[in-house]
C-alpha positions as CSV (number, residue, x, y, z in Angstrom):
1,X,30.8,-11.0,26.5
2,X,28.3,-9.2,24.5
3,X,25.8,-8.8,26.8
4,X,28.3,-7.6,29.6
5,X,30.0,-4.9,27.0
6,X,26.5,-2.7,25.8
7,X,27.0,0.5,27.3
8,X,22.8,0.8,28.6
9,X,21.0,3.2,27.0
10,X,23.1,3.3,24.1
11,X,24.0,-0.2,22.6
12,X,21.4,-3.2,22.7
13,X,21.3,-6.8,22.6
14,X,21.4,-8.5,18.5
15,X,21.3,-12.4,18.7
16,X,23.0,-11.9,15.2
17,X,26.0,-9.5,16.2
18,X,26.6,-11.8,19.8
19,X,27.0,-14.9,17.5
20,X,29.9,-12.5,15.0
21,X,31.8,-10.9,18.1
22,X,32.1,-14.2,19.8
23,X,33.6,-15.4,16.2
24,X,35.8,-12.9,16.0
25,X,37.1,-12.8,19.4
26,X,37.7,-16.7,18.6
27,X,39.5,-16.0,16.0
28,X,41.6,-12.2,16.9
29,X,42.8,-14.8,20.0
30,X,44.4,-17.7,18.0
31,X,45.1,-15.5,15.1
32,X,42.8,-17.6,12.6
33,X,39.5,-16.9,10.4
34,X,38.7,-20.3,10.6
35,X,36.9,-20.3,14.0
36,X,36.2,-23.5,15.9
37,X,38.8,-26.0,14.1
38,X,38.7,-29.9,14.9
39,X,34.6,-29.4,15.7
40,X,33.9,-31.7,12.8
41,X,37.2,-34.2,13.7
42,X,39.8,-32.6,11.0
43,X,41.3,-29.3,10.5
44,X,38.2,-27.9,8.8
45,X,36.5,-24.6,10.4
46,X,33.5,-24.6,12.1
47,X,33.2,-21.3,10.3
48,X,35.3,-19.1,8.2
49,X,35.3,-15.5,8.5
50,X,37.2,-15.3,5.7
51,X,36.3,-17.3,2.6
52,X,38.4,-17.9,-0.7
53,X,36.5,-15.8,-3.2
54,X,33.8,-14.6,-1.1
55,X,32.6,-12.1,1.6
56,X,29.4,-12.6,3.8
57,X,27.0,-9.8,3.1
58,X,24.5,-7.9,4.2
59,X,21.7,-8.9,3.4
60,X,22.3,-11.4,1.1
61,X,24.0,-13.7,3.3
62,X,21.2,-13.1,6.3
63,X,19.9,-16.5,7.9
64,X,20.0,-17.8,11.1
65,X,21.9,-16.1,13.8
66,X,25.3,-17.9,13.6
67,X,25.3,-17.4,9.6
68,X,23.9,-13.5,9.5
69,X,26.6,-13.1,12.5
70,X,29.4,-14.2,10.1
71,X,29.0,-10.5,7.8
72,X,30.4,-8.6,11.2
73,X,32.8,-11.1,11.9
74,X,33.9,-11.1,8.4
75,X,34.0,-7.2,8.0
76,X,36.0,-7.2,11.5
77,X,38.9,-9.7,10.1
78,X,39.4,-7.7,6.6
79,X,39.7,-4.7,8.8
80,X,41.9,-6.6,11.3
81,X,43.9,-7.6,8.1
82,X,44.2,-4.3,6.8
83,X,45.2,-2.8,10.2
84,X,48.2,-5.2,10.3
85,X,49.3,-4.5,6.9
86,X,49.5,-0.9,7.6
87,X,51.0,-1.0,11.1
88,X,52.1,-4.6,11.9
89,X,51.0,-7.2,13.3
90,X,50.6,-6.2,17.2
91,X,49.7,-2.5,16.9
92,X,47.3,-3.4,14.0
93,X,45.7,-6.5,16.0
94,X,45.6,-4.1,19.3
95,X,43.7,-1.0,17.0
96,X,41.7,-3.9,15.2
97,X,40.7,-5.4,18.9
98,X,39.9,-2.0,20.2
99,X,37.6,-0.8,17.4
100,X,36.0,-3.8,17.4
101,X,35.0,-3.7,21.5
102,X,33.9,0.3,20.9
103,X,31.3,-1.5,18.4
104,X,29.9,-4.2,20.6
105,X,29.4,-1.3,23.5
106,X,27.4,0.6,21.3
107,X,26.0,-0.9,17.9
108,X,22.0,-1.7,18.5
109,X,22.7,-4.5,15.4
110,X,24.8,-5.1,13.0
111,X,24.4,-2.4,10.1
112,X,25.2,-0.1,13.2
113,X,28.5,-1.4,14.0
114,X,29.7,0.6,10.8
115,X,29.5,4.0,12.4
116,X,30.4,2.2,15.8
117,X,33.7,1.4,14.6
118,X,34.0,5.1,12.8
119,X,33.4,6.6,16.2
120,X,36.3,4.2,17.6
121,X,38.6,5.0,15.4
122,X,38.1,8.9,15.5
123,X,41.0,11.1,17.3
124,X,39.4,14.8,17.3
125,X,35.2,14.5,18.0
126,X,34.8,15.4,14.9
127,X,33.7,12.8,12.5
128,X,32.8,15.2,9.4
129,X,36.7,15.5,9.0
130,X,37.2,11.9,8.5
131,X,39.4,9.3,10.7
132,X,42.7,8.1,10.6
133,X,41.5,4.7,8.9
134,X,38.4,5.9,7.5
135,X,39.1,4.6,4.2
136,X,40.3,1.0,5.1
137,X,36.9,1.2,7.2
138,X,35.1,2.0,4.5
139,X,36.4,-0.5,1.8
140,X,36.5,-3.3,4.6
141,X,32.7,-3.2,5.6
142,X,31.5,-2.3,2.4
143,X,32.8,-5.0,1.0
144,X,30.6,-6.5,3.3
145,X,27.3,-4.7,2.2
146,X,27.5,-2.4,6.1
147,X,28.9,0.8,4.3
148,X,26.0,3.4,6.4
149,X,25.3,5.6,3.3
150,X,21.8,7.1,3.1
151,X,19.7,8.5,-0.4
152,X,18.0,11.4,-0.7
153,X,15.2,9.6,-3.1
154,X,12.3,11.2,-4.9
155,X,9.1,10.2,-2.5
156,X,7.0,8.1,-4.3
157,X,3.6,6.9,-3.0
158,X,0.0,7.0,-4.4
159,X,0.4,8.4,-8.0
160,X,-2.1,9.2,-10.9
161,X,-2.0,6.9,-14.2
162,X,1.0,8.7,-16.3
163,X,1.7,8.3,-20.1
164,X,5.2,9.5,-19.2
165,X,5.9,7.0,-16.3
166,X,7.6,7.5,-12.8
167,X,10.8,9.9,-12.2
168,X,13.1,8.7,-9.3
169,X,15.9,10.2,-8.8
170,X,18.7,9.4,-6.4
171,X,21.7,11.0,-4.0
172,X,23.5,9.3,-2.4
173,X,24.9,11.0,1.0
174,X,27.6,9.9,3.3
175,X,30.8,9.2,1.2
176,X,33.9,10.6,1.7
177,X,35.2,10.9,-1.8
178,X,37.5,14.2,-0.8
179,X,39.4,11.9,1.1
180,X,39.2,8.9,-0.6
181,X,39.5,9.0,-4.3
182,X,37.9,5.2,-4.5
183,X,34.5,6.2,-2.2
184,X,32.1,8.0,-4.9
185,X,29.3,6.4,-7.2
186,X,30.0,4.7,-10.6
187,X,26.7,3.6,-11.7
188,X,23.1,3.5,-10.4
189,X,19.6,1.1,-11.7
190,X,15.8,0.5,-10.4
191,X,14.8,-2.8,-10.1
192,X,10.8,-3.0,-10.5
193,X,8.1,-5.9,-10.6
194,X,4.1,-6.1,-10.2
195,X,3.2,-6.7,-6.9
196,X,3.2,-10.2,-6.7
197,X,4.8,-11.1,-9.8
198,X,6.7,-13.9,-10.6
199,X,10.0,-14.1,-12.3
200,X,13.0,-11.9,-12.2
201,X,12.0,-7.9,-11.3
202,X,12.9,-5.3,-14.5
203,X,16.2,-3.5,-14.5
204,X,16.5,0.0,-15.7
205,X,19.7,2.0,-15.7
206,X,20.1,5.5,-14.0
207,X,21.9,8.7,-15.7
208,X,24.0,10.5,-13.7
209,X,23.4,14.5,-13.3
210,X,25.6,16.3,-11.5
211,X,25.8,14.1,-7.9
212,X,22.0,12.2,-8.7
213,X,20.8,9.8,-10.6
214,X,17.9,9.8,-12.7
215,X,15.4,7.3,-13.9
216,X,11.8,6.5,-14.5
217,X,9.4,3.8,-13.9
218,X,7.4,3.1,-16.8
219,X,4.1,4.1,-17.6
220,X,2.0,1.1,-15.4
221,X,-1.8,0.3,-15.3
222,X,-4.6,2.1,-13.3
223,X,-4.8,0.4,-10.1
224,X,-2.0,-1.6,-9.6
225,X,0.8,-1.6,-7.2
226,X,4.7,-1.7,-8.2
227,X,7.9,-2.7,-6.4
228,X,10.7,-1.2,-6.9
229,X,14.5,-1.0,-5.3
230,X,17.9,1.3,-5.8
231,X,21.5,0.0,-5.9
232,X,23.9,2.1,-5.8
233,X,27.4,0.7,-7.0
234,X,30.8,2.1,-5.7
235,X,33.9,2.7,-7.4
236,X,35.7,0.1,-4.3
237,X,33.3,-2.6,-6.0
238,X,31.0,-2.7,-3.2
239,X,27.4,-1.2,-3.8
240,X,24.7,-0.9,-2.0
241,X,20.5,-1.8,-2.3
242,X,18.0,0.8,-1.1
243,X,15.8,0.1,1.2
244,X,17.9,-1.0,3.5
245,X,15.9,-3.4,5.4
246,X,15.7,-7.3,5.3
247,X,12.5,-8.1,6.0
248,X,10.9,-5.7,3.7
249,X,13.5,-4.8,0.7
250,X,10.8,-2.9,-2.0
251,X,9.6,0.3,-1.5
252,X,5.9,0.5,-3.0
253,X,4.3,2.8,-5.4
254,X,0.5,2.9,-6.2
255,X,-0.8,3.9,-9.4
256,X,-4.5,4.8,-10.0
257,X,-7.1,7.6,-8.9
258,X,-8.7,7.2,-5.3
259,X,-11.1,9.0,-3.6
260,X,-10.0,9.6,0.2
261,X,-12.9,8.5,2.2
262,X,-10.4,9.9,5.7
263,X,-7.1,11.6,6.2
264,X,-4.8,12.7,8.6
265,X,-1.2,14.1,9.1
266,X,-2.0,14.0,12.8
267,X,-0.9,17.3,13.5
268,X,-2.6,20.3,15.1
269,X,-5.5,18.2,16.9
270,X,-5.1,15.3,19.4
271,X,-6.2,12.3,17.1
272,X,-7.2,10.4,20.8
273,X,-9.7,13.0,21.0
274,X,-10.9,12.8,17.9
275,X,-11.9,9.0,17.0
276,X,-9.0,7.2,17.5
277,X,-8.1,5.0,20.9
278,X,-5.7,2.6,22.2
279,X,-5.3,0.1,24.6
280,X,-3.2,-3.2,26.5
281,X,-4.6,-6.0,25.5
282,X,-2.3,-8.1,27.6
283,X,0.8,-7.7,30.2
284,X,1.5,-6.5,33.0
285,X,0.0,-2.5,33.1
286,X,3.3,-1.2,34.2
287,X,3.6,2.1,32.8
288,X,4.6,2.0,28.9
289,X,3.3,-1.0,28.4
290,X,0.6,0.8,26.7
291,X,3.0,3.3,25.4
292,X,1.1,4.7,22.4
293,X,2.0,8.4,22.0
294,X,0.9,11.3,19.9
295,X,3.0,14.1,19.3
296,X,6.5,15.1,17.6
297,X,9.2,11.7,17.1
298,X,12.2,12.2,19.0
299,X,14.7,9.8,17.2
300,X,15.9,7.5,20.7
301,X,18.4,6.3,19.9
302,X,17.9,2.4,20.6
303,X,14.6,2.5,18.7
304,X,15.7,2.9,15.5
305,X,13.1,5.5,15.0
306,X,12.9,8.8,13.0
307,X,13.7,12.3,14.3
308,X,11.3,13.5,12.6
309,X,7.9,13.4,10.6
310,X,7.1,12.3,7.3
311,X,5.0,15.6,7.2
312,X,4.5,18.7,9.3
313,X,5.8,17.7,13.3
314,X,3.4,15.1,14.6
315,X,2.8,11.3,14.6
316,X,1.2,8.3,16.6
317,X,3.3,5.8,17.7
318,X,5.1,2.9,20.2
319,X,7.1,5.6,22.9
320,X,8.2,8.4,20.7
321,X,11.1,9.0,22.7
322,X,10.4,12.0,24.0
323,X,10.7,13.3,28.0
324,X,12.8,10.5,29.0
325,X,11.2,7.6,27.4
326,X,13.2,5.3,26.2
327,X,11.8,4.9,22.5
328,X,11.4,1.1,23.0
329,X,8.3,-1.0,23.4
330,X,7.7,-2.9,26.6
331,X,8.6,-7.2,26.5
332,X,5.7,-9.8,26.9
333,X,2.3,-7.3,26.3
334,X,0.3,-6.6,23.3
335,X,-1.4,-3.0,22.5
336,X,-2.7,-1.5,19.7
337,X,-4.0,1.9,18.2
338,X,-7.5,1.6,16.5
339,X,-8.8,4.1,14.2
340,X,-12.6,5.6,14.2
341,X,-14.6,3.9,11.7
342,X,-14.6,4.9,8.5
343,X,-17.9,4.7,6.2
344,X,-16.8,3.4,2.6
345,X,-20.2,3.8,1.0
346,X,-20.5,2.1,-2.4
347,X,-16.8,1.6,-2.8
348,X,-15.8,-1.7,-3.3
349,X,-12.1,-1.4,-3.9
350,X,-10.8,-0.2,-0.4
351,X,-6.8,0.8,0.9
352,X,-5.0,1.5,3.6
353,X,-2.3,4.3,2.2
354,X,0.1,5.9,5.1
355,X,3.6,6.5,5.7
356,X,5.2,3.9,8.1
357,X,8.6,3.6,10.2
358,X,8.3,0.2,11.6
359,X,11.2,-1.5,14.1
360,X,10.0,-4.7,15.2
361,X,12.1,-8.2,16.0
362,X,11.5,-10.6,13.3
363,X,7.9,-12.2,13.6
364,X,9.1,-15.4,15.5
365,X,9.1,-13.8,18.5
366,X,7.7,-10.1,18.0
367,X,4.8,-9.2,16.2
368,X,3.4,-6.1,14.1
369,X,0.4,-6.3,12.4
370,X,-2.6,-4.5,10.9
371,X,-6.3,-5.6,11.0
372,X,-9.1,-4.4,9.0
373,X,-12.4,-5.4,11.2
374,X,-10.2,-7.6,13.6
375,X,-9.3,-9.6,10.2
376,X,-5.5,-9.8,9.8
377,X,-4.4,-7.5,6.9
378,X,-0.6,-7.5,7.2
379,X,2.4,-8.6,9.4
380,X,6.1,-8.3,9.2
381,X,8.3,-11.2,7.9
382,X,8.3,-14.7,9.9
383,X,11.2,-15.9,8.7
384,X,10.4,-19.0,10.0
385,X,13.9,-20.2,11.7
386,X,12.4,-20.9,14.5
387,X,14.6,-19.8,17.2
388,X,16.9,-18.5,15.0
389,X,15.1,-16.9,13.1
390,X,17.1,-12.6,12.9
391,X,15.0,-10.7,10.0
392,X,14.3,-8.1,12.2
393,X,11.8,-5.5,10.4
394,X,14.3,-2.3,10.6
395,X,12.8,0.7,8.3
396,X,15.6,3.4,7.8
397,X,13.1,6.2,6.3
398,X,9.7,7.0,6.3
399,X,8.2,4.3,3.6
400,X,4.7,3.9,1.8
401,X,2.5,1.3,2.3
402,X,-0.3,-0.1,0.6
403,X,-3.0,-2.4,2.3
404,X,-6.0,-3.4,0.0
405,X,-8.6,-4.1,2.6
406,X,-11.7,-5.0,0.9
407,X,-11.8,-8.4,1.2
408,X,-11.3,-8.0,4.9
409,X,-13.9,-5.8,5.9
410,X,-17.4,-6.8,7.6
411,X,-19.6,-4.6,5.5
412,X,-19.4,-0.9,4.5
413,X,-17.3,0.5,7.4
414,X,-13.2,-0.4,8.5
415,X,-11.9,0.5,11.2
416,X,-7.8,-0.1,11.2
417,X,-6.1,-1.2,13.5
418,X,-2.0,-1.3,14.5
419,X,-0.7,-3.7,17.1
420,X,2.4,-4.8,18.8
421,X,2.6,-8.2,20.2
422,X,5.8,-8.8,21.8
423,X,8.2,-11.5,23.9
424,X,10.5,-11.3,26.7
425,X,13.2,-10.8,24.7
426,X,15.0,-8.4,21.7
427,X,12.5,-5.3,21.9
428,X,12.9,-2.0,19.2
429,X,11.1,1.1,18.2
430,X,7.9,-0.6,17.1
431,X,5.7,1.3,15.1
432,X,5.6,5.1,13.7
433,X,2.7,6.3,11.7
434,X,2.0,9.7,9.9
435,X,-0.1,10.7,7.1
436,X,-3.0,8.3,7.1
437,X,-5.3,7.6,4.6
438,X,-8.6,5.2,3.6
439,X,-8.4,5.4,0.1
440,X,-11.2,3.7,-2.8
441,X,-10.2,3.3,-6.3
442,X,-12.1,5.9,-8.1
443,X,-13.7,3.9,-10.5
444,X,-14.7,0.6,-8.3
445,X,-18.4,1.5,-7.4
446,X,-20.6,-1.6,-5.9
447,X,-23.8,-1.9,-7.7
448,X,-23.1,-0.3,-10.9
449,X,-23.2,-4.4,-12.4
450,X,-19.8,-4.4,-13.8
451,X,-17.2,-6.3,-11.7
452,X,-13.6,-4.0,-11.3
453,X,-11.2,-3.7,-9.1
454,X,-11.1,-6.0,-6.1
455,X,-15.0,-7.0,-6.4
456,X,-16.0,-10.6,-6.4
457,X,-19.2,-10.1,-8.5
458,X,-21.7,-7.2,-9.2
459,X,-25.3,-8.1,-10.5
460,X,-26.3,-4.2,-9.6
461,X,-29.6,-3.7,-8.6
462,X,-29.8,-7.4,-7.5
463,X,-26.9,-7.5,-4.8
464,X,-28.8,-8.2,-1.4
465,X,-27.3,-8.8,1.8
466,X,-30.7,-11.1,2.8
467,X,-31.2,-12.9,-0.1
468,X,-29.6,-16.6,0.3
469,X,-26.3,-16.9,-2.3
470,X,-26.8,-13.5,-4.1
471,X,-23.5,-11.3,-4.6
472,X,-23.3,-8.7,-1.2
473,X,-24.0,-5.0,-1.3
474,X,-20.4,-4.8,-1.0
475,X,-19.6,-7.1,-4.0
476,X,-18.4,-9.7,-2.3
477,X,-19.6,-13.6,-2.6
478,X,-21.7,-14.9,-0.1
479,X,-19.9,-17.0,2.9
480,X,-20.5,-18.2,5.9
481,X,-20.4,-15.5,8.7
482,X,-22.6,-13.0,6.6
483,X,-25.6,-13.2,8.5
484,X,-27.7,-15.3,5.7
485,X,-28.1,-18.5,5.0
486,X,-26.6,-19.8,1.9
487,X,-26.6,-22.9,0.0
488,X,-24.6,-25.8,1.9
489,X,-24.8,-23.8,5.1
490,X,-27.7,-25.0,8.0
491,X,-27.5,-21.5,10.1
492,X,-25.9,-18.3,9.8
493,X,-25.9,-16.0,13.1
494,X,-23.0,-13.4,11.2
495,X,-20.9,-14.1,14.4
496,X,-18.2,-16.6,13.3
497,X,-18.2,-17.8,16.9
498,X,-17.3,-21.6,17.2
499,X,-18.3,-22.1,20.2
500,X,-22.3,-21.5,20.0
501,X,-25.3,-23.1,18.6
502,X,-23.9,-21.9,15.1
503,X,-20.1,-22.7,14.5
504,X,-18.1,-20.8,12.1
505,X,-18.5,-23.3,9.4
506,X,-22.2,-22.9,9.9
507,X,-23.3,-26.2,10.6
508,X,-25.2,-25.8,13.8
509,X,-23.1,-28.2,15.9
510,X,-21.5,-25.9,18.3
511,X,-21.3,-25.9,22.5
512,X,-23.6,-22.5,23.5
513,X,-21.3,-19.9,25.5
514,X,-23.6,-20.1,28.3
515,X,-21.8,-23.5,29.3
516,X,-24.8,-25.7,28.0
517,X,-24.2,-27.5,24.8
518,X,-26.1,-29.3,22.0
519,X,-25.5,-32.8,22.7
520,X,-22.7,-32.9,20.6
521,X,-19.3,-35.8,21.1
522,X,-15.8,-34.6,21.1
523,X,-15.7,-35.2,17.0
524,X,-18.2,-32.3,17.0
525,X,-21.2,-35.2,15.5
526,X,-24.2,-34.7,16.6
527,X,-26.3,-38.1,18.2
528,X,-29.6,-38.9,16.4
529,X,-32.3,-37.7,19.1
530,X,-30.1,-33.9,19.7
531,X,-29.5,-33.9,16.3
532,X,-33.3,-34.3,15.0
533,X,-34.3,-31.9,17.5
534,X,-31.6,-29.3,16.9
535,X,-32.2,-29.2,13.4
536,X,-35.8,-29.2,13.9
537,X,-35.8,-25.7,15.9
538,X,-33.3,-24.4,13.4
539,X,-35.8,-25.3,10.5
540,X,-38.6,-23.8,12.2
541,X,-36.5,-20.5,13.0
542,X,-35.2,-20.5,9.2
543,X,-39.3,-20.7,8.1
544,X,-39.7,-17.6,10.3
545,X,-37.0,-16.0,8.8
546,X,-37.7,-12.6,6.7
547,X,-36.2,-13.1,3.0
């Protein structure tokens, strides 16, 4: 039913959404919320779309598909309700029906069906003068947390250290209060933690000025990272958290002086003639399947992406939209965009800073990540459901990110890279990047023998990258893969290969990539004669060794 309604080009397939239409069509058919009676052998529901004391919400009541789908079918049967109430029961169940088929032709998930059902319900083209039903619409799916109101929100990223603490302030766009009295703002908090912290965030109130609300952050230490999320409460009872996005709900905000080590806003110069590449890694090389794109964001509108640029007009990105492409990355191919590399010098505290608007299905089956050095650095939410699993990664604005990378890189250059690794299934806007930054914490310098920041250890003059188990030249402990053989390690070739002469736990026992091997048995032991006369050459080549 789903599949055959989407309008192409203009709604898409939401495992989430198919599993609440089909509920409510159950249930609009026979009359009753409780879909799928005598399943369990009585007259209890399979599922109810309309609980005593309780409305599904997004995203608080997002799990797996046949749960999360309950919030749409949920929102429908209030409306449904409503509907009969105000014009009896077959016109309202006929006008209920109707708006809810305009929303399975065209919503791309189920936060869009709001506006999906707006549009169906309008008489004159004009949606800035309201609908017949806007109100009932209104109260019904915000009720139900799918109320599309937007912010205007003070842009918070990278900030200095600040005695006075962090302004926010907050408008909130897209009510309709002219025409109805209940749809305006009563009260507004921030909700902020540590990055990483346990325990229950810290709630501040907002004052209301004129149509914003005000607040502040308070005063946080140099070099640390803060979380922090809006809600917005109605006067209808409903309200509403900011960002809107399940996978990621906390915008970030970094406190501390850095020293950019590179920047770009991408606009004026092509950055694929200027350091940065991209490539397929695999799929077939149709074209898009390597669809990264610099210029200005064209907003498709299946992608989810933005219109526009965080700064000035240009970006890099999956298919920007623009002269005739769909916005959409390709199923079943990985790519990626790779920056040039960037020379960190003595810095030992190291960040990726940029501005990010990131579509991607939940990590089960579609993938977005960032790697410093080919080392994994970040990746949207797994939600681990298997199969089920519907926390697609869905950013509404343009949103910070931090990424310490430090720890991640080889030695005193990174080179970043974005990838998208997808399925054969659910495919969105993938990524859209503007202002980029490498970023070091003004104050971490390796070799200065004090240990800040993100450094392991610092013994100054004494770091060596040759020396066996002395602290790096980029402050980090010594491990395997480093190039130098440390204590409890036999060899040390800096490849982390495990499939030569020297594995990756640096014990000598691998097979060479020529196709030869070292006499080793499937457990990876070596027997006594190869043994003895493997470890006798790697003895001799370890004497010869330059300290």
């Amino acid at each position: 039913m789903h599949h055959q309604s989407i309008i192409p080009g203009v709604g898409s397939f939401d495992f989430a959404l198919s599993e609440g239409q089909s509920d409510y069509l159950a249930a609009t058919i026979v009359n009753d919320a409780g879909m799928g009676r005598g399943f369990f052998y009585d007259d209890s529901p399979l599922r109810d779309l309309d609980p005593l004391d309780h409305e599904w919400h997004w995203p608080d009541d997002i799990g797996e598909i046949h749960a999360t789908g309950r919030i749409f079918g949920g929102a429908m049967w209030d409306l449904r309700k409503g509907l009969v109430d105000l014009y009896g029961y077959d016109a309202g169940v006929a006008l209920a029906d109707r708006l809810y088929y305009a929303a399975i032709q065209r919503a791309v998930d189920i936060p869009s069906t709001y506006l999906q059902v707006l549009a169906g319900d309008d008489d004159d083209g004009d949606l800035t003068n309201g609908t017949p039903n806007e109100c009932l619409i209104n109260r019904t799916f915000g009720a139900h947390g799918l109320r599309a109101i937007s912010t205007e929100m003070t842009q918070l990223g990278a900030e200095p250290v600040s005695a006075s603490g962090y302004d926010l302030s907050v408008r909130v766009l897209g009510l309709a209060s002219a025409r109805c009295p209940e749809d305006k703002v009563t009260g507004a908090r921030i909700s902020w933690k540590q990055r990483n912290a346990s325990g229950d965030p810290y709630v501040i109130p907002m004052t209301a000025s004129a149509d914003t609300y005000v607040g502040t952050i308070p005063t946080q230490p140099d070099n640390s990272v803060v979380d922090y999320q809006v809600d917005v409460e109605l006067a209808d009872g409903s309200s509403k958290s900011f960002p809107r996005n399940a996978a990621d709900p906390w915008y970030e905000l970094y406190v501390g002086d850095v020293v950019p080590l590179y920047c770009t806003d991408f606009d004026g110069e092509d950055p694929f003639a200027n350091g940065w590449s991209h490539a397929l890694v695999s799929g077939d090389p149709i074209q898009g399947a390597d669809d990264w794109q610099w210029g200005a964001p064209a907003g498709a509108p299946a992608s989810g992406d933005p219109a526009a640029a965080f700064s000035g007009d240009d970006v890099i990105g999956n298919d920007l939209g623009a002269d005739g492409w769909d916005g959409v990355y390709k199923p079943n191919h990985v790519n990626y965009v790779l920056s040039p590399p960037v020379d960190v010098g003595q810095y030992s505290d190291v960040r990726v800073q940029y501005r990010r608007w990131l579509n991607v299905e939940d990590a089960h089956f579609d993938k977005a990540s960032i790697f410093v050095d080919d080392h994994l650095a970040w990746r949207n939410l797994d939600s681990d459901m298997g199969d089920t699993s519907a926390s697609q990664h869905q950013d509404r604005e343009w949103r910070f990110h931090d990424v310490p990378i430090s720890a991640l890189m080889d030695g005193n250059t990174a080179q970043v890279k974005f990838q998208i690794d997808s399925d054969g299934g659910l495919e969105l806007g993938g990524w859209t990047i503007d202002d980029f930054c490498i970023v070091a914490s003004a104050g971490s310098i390796c070799g200065d023998g004090s240990i800040t920041g993100a450094e392991e250890c610092d013994d100054g003059a004494a770091n060596s990258d040759t020396d066996p188990d002395a602290c790096r030249s980029n402050c980090r402990l010594p491990k395997c893969g480093d190039g130098t053989v440390d204590s409890g390690e036999v060899c040390d070739d800096g490849n982390g290969v495990g499939t030569d002469l020297c594995n990756n736990t640096c014990q000598g026992s691998g097979i060479d990539a020529q196709g030869g091997g070292c006499g080793c048995d499937s457990g990876g032991n070596l027997p006594p004669a190869g043994g003895v006369l493997l470890l006798t050459l790697i003895a001799a080549a370890l004497r010869r060794r330059p300290l």
